[in-house]
C-alpha positions in Angstrom: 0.0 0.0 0.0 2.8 2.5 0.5 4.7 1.4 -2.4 1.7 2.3 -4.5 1.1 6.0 -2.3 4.8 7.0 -3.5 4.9 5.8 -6.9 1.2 8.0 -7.1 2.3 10.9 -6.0 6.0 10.6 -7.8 3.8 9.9 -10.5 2.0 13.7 -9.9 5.2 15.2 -9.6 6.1 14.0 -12.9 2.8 15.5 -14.5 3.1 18.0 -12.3 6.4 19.4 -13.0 5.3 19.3 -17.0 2.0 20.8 -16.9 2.3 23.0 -14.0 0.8 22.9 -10.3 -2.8 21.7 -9.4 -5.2 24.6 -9.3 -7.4 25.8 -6.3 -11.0 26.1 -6.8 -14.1 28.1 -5.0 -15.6 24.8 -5.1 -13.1 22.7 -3.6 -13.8 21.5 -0.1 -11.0 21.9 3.1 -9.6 18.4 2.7 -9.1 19.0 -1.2 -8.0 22.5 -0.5 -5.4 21.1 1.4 -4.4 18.2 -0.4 -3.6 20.5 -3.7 -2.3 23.1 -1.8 0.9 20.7 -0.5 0.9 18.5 -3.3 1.9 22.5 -5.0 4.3 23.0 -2.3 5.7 19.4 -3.2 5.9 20.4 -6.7 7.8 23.8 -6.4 10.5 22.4 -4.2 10.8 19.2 -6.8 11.3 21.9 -9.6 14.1 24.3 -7.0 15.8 21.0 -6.3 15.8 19.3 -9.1 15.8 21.6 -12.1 17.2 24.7 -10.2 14.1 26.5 -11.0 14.2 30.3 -9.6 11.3 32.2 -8.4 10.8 34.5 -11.9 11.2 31.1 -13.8 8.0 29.5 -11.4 5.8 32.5 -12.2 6.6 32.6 -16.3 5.8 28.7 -16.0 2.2 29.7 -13.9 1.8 32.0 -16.5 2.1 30.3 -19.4 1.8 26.7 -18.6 -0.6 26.3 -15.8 -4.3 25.1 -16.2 -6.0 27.9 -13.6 -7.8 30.5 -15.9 
């Protein structure tokens, strides 16, 4: 069961660093809220680490690559 709990949410950060982060909605309850919200923090420090992204390079990839409209 925990094997499968990592390799999901490896697997997110491997969409996640493509596509961008997972967007917050109105609509969204606490629990989902809160998920997104860290699997975003999760994301951004995979991107600093890993790729060596800077703040100004996170905000052009929000811009132009992430889903929230």
């Amino acid at each position: 069961m925990n094997k499968l709990f990592v390799i999901g949410i490896l697997g997110l950060l491997l969409v996640g660093s493509v596509s961008g982060y997972s967007c917050i909605y109105q609509e969204d309850n606490y629990a989902v809220k809160e998920f997104k919200n860290n699997l975003n923090i999760i994301g951004i420090r995979h991107d600093i680490e890993t790729i060596g992204l800077t703040e100004e390079a996170i905000i052009i990839k929000l811009k132009y690559f992430g889903p929230c409209r």
